[in-house]
N, C-alpha and C positions, 0 to 999 in steps of 0.2 A: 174017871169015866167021862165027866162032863168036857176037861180040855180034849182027850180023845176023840169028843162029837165036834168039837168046837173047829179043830186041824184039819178033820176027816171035809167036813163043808169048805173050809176053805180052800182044802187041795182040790176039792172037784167043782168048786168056784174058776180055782186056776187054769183047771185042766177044759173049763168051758171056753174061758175065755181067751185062752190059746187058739184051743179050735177056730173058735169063730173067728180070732183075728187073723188069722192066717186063711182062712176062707176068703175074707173079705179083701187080703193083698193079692192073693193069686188074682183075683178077678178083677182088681186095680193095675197089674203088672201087667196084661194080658196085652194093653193098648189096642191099636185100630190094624185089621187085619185081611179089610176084604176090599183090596184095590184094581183089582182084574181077574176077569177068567181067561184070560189068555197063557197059553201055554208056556213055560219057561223058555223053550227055544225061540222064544220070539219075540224075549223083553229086551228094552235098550239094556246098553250095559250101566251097572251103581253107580259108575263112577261119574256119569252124566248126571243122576239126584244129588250126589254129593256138590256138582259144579252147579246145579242150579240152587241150591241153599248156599252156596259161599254166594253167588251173586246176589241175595237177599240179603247178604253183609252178616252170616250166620259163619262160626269158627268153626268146621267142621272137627269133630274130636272122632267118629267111627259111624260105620254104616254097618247094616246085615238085613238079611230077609226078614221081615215078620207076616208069616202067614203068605200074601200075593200083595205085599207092599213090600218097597223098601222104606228101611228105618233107617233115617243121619238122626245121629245126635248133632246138636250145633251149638254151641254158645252166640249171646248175642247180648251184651249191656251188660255183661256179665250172671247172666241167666243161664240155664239148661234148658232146652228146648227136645224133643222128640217132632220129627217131620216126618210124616208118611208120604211117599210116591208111589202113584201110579208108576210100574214097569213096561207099562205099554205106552205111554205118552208123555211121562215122568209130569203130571199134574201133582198139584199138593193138595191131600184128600184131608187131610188133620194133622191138626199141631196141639200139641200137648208142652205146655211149662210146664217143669218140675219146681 
């Protein structure tokens, strides 16, 4: 009886602390997302964030929307970076090291 109490605490030890970790990545994964309200038809095109992070001397590995930013990944010293751009003036609103 008593190992049975003992497993039972521990699995819902586990089962917390699951939760909560994974709580806490979602909202670590989420990064920076509120770079303009301007309308999609009327952002430069990615490929322009992607040229201004290589001219930072940034190795561009991919780009995609996050939220009304664009997100380049970049390398740089051999680091992983996350770069958000404004799509409306492609400004760099945050950078995030990995």
């Amino acid at each position: 009886m008593r190992v049975r109490v003992i497993l039972s605490a521990a699995l819902a030890a586990c089962v917390v602390g699951g939760v909560l970790g994974l709580a806490g990545s979602a909202a670590f994964a989420d990064g920076y997302k509120n770079c303009t309200k301007l309308d999609k038809a009327s952002w430069k095109p990615a490929s322009e964030a992607e040229a201004k992070a290589k001219a930072l001397g940034y190795e561009v590995r991919r780009s995609k929307v996050e939220g009304s930013c664009y997100e380049v990944y970049g390398v740089k010293e051999g680091k992983l970076y996350e770069l958000f751009y404004s799509p409306e003036d492609l400004s760099l609103k945050h950078t995030i090291a990995k």
